[in-house]
N, C-alpha and C positions, 0 to 999 in steps of 0.2 A: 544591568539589572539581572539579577537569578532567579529562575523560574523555580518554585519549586518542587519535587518529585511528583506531589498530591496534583500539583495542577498539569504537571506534565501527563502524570496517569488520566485525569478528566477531557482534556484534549483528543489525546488517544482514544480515550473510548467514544467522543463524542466525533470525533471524524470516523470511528467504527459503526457509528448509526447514520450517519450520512450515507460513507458507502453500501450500508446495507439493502437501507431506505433506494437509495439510487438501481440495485442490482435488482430489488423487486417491483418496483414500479414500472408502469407502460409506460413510455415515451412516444407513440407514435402516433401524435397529434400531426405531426409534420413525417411524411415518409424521407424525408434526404436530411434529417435533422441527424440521425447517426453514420454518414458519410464520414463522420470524424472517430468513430467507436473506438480507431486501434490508437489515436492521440488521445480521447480521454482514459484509457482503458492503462495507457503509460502514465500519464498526468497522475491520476489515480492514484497508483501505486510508487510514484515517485514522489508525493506527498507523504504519504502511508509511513515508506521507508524511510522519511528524513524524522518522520514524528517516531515511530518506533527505536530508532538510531538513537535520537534525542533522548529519551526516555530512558534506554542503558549506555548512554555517554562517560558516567563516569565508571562503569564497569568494563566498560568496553576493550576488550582482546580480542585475541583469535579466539577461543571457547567461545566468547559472546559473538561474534562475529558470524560464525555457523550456528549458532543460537536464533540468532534474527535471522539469517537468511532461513533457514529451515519454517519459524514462525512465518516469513512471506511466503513461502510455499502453500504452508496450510491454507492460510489468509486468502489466495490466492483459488485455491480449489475450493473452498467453502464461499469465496465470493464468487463463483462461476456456476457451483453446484445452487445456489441458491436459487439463478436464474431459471432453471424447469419450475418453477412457482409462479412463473410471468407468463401470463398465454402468449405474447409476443416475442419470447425472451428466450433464446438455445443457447448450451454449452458449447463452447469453443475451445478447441486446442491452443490455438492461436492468441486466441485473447488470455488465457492462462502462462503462457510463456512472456508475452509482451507485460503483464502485469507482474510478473519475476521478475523481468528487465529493470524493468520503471522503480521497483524497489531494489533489487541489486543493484542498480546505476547509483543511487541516493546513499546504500549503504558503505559502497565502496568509498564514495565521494568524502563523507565522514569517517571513517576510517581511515582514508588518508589525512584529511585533514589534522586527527589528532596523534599520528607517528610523525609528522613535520612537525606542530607545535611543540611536542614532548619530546622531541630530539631520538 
C-alpha cells in the first residue's frame, strides 16, 4: 500500500504537535520519571527523521540528504529552545546533539536503504 504525499505531510506535522506538545509540557509529577530523557530525546528524533525521510523519499539525494539533516538541526534547536517556556524544562547542549543523532541515525538508515535497492 502507497502512502500518499498529503498524508505523509499530515503525519509529519501531526508528530510535529506532539513533539511540541511534549517539549512544553511539565512532566514532573513523578521526579525519576525523566531518568530516561536522553532515550526519549533519541527515540524522538529518530521517529522524526524516519517520518521527514519518508516524506522526501522519492526526492531523495545527496542535495536532499543535507536538506533533511539541516531541517533536523533546526527542528532540533527550536525543539530545545522551546523548553525555556516550561518552568521545569532547560536547554541542553546535550539533548540537542543526541536529538541530531536520533534523526541522523534514521536518516542515514534510509538513505542507505534506497542506494541498495536502486543499485
Amino acid at each position: 500500500m502507497k502512502i500518499s504525499q498529503k498524508n505523509k505531510f499530515f503525519l509529519l506535522l501531526f508528530y510535529l504537535i506532539i513533539m511540541t506538545f511534549t517539549s512544553l509540557v511539565d512532566l514532573s509529577i513523578n521526579p525519576n520519571l525523566w531518568i530516561y530523557s536522553k532515550y526519549v530525546h533519541f527515540l524522538e528524533f529518530l521517529v522524526f527523521g524516519f517520518l521527514l525521510t519518508f516524506y522526501f523519499y522519492d526526492k531523495l539525494n545527496v542535495l536532499f540528504f543535507f536538506i533533511i539533516f539541516f531541517c533536523l538541526i533546526i527542528i532540533s534547536l527550536v525543539d530545545e529552545g522551546i523548553q525555556i517556556f516550561s518552568p521545569n524544562r532547560t536547554l541542553s547542549f546535550n539533548d540537542f546533539i543526541i536529538n541530531i543523532l536520533g534523526g541522523f541515525i534514521s536518516l542515514i538508515i534510509i538513505f542507505t536503504y534506497k542506494k541498495i535497492k536502486n543499485g
